[in-house]
C-alpha positions as CSV (number, residue, x, y, z in Angstrom):
1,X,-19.1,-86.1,-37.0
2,X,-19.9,-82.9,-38.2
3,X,-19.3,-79.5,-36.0
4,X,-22.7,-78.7,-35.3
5,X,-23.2,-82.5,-33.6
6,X,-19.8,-81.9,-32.2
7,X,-21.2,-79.0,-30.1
8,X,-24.3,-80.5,-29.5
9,X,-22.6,-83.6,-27.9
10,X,-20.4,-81.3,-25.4
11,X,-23.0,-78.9,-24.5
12,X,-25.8,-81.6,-23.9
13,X,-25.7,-82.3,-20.0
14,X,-27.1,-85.6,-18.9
15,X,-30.4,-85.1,-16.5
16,X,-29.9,-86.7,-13.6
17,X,-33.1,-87.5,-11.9
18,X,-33.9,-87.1,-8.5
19,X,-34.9,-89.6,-6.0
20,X,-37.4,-89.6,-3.7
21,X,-36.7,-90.1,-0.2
22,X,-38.9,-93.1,0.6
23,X,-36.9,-94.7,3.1
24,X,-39.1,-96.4,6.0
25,X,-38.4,-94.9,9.4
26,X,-38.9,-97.1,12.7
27,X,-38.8,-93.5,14.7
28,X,-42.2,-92.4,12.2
29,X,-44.0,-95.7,13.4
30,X,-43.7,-95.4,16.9
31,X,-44.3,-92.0,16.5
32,X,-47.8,-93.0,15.3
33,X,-47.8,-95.9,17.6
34,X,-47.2,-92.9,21.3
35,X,-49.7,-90.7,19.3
36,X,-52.2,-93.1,19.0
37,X,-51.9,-94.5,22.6
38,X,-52.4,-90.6,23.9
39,X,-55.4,-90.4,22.0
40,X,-57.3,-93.7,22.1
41,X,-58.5,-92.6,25.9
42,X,-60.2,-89.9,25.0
43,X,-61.8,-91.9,21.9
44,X,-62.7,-94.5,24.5
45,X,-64.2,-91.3,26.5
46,X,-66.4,-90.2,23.0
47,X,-67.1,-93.5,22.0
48,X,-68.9,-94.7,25.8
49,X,-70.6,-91.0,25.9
50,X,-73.0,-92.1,23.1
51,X,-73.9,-95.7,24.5
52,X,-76.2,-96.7,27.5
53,X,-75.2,-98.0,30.8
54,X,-75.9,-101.3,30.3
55,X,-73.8,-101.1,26.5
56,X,-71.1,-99.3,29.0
57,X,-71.0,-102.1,31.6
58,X,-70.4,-105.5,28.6
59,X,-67.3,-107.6,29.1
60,X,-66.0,-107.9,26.8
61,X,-66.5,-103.8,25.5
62,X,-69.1,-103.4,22.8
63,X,-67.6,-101.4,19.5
64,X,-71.1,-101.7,17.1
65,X,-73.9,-100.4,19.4
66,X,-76.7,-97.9,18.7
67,X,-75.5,-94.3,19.1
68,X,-78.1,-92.5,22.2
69,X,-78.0,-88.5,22.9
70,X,-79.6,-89.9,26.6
71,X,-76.7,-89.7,28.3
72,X,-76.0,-85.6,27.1
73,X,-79.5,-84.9,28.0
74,X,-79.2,-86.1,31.8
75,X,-76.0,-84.5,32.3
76,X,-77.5,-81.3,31.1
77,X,-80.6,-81.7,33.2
78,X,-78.6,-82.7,36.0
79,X,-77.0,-78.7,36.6
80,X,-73.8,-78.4,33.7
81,X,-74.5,-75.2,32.4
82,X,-74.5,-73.3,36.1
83,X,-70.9,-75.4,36.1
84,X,-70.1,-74.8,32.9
85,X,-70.4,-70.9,33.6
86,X,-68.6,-71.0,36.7
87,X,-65.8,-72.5,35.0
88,X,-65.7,-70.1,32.1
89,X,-66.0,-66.8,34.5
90,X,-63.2,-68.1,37.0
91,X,-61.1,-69.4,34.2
92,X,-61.4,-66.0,31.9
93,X,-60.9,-63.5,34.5
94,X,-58.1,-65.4,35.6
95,X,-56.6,-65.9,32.4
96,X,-57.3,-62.0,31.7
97,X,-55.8,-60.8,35.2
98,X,-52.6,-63.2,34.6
99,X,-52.1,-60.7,31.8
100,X,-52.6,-57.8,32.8
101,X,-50.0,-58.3,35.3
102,X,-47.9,-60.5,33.9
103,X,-46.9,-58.4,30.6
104,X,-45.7,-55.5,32.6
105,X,-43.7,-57.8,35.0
106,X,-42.2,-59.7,32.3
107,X,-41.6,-56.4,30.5
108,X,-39.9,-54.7,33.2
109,X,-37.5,-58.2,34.1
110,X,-36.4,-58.4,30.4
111,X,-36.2,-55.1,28.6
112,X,-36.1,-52.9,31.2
113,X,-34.6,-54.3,33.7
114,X,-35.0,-53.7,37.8
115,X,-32.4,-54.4,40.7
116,X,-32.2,-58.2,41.7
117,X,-33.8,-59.3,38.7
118,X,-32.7,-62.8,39.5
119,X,-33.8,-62.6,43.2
120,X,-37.4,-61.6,41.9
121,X,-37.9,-64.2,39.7
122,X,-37.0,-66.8,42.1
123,X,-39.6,-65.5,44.6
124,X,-42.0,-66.2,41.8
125,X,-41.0,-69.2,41.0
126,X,-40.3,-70.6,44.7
127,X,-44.5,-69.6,45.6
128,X,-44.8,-72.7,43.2
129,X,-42.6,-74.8,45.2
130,X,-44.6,-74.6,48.4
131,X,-47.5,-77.6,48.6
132,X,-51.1,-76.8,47.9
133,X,-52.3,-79.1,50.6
134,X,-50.1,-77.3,53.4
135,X,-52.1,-74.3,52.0
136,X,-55.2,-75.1,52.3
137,X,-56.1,-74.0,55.8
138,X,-54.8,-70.8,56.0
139,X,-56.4,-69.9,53.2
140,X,-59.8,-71.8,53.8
141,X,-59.9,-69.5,56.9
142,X,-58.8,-66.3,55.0
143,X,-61.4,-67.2,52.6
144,X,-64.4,-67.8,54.9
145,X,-62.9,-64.9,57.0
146,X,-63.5,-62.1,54.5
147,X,-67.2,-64.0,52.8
148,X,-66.0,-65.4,50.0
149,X,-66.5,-69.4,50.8
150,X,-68.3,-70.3,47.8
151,X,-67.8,-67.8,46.0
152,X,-66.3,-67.6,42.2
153,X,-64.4,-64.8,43.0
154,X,-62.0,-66.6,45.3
155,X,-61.2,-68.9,42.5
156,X,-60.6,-65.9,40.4
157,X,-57.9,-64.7,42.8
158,X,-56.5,-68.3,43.4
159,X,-56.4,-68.8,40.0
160,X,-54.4,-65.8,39.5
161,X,-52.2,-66.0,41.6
162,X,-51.7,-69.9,40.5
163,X,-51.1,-69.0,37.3
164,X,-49.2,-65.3,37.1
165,X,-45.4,-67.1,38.0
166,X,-45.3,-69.4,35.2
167,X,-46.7,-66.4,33.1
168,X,-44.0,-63.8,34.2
169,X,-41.7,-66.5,33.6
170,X,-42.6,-67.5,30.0
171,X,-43.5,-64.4,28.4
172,X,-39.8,-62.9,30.2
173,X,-38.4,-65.5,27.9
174,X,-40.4,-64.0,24.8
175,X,-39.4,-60.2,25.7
176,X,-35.8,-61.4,25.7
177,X,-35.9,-62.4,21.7
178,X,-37.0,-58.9,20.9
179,X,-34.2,-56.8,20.0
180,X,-33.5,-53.7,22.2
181,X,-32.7,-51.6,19.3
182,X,-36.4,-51.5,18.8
183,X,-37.0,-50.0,21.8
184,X,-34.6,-47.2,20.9
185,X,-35.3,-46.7,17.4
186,X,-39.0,-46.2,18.2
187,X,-37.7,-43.5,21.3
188,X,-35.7,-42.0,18.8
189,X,-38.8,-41.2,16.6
190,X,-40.6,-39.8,19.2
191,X,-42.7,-42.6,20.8
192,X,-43.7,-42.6,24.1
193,X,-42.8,-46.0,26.2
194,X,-46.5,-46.8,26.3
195,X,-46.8,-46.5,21.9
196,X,-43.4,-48.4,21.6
197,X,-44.7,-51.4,23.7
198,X,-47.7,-51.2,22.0
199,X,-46.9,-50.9,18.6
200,X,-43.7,-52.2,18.3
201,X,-43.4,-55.1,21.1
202,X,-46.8,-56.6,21.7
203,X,-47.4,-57.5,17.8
204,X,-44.2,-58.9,17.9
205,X,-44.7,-61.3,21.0
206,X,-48.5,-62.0,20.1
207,X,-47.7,-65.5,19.5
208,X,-46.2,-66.1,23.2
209,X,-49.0,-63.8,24.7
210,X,-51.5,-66.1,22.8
211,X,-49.5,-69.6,24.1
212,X,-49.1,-68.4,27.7
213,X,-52.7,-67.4,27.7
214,X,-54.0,-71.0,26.7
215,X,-51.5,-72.5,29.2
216,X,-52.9,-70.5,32.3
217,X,-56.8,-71.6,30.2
218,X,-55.4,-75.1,30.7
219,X,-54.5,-74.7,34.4
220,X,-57.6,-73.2,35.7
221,X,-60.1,-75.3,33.9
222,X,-58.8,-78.5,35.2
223,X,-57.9,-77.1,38.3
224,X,-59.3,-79.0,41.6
225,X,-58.4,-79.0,44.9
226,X,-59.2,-75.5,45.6
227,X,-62.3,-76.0,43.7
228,X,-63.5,-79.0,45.7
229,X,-62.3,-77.5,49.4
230,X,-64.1,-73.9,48.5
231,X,-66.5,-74.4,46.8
232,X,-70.2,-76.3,47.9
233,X,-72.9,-75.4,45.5
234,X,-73.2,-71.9,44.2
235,X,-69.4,-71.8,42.6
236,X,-69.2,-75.5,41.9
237,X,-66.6,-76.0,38.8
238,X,-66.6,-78.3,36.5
239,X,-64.0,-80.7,37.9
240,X,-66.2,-81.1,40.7
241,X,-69.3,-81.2,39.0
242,X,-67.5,-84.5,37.3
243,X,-66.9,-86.3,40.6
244,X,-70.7,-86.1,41.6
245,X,-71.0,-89.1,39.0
246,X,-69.0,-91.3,41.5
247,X,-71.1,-92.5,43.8
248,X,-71.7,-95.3,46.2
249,X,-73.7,-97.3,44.2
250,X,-70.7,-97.2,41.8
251,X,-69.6,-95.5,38.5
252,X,-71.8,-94.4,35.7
253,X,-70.1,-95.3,33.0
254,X,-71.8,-93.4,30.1
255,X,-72.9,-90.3,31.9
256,X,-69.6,-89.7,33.1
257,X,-68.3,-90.1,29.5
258,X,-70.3,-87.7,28.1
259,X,-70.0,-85.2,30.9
260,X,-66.1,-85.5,30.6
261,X,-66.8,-84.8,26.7
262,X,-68.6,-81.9,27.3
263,X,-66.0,-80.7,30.2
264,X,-63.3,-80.9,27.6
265,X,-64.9,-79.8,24.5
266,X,-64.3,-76.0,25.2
267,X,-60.5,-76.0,26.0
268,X,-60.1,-78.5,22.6
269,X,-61.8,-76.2,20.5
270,X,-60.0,-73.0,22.7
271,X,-56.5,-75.0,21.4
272,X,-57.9,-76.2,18.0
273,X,-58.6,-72.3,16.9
274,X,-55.2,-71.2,18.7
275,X,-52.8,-73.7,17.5
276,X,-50.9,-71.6,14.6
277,X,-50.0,-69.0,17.4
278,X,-49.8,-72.0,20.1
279,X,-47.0,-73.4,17.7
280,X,-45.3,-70.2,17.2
281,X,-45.0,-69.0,20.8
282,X,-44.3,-72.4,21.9
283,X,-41.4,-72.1,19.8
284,X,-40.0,-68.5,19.8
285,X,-36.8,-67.3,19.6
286,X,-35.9,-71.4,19.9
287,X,-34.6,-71.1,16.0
288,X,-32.0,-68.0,15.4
């Protein structure tokens, strides 16, 4: 062997080749398996909003049918768009009141702490702990008292007030993963309190802001029992707009399909366009 193949021979390393990982998993199956089961429901839901009644009614269920828009069209002659905006303004005032409060509480209970921090938040937390029904009175004859029974308004302050606990709560969680220093780096620089929480904090917690947001979204739209109890005609929500279909001559099948579909359309697309920033404030400050 002559020198040249000598060195050749010792420097030549032999490739090892990777493997790919393409071991089954039982945990990835039944993942599939839950996953499915959550969503065949609302499948079911899509799938009996395009048949008729009498396709809707067939034992055993019909899967091949011909697809009808008649159902969409009677829910939407029958009064869903007055709902439908009812919902939207109680729900987004809400959700934008909830905010307004909620960042400076949160703010105040994390960074800048006041006295009895601990006591505060459990007063928050314990108005969630008292029962809606053993509310309802009082607050039916607050409600008629000052002229707002049926009224969207009191479902804007109801709402609020439903919603800003767990909001001061969740977005305290995200102030606390944003380093102090920040605070007083910016101070040292010259910037107000206001500029610091607005340059410096806010972009940083965006994500939780955005998460907490569609959370209180969630709450208000499906929200009920204040809804049903204060509300007649003129601020009719969508939940109750969805129970009008159950009547004593028995369930409509395909009409209340499709007005379910159309109820939930506009918080699925609200989460669908919000899910990178759902995912990241869901999960901040949970990896170090």
């Amino acid at each position: 062997m002559t020198a040249v193949e000598t060195t050749s021979a010792t420097t030549d390393k032999p490739v090892v080749k990777k493997k790919k990982s393409g071991k089954f998993s039982p945990w990835s199956v039944v993942a599939w398996i839950a996953a499915l089961g959550f969503f065949f429901p609302v499948f079911w839901m899509v799938l009996t909003a395009f048949k008729t009644e009498a396709d809707a009614y067939t034992d055993p269920p019909k899967l091949f049918f011909t697809p009808t828009l008649e159902q969409f069209r009677a829910v939407l002659d029958s009064g869903l768009g007055t709902t439908l905006a009812n919902s939207a303004f109680a729900t987004g005032m809400s959700t934008i009141l909830v905010l307004l409060l909620g960042v400076p509480a949160a703010f105040a209970l994390s960074l800048r702490p006041v006295a009895k921090t601990q006591d505060v938040l459990f007063f928050f937390i314990s108005t969630k702990m008292l029962p809606v029904v053993a509310a309802i009175v009082p607050l039916y004859v607050i409600v008629n008292d000052i002229g707002l029974l049926d009224n969207v308004w009191a479902l804007v302050i109801l709402y609020t007030s439903m919603n800003l606990p767990i909001a001061v709560w969740m977005m305290r969680s995200f102030f606390l993963e944003v380093p102090g220093e920040l605070l007083e780096a910016a101070s040292m620089d010259g910037a107000s309190l206001w500029t610091s929480v607005r340059e410096v904090i806010l972009p940083l917690i965006s994500p939780g802001i955005a998460a907490t947001a569609l959370i209180c979204v969630i709450f208000s739209w499906n929200e009920f029992f204040f809804a049903v109890n204060l509300t007649a005609v003129q601020a009719q929500t969508i939940p109750v707009f969805l129970v009008g279909f159950i009547t004593g001559e028995g369930l409509y099948w395909a009409r209340l399909s499709a007005a379910a579909t159309m109820a939930a359309l506009p918080v699925i697309l609200a989460g669908w366009f919000a899910q990178n920033k759902l995912v990241r404030g869901l999960s901040f400050g949970a990896i170090k």
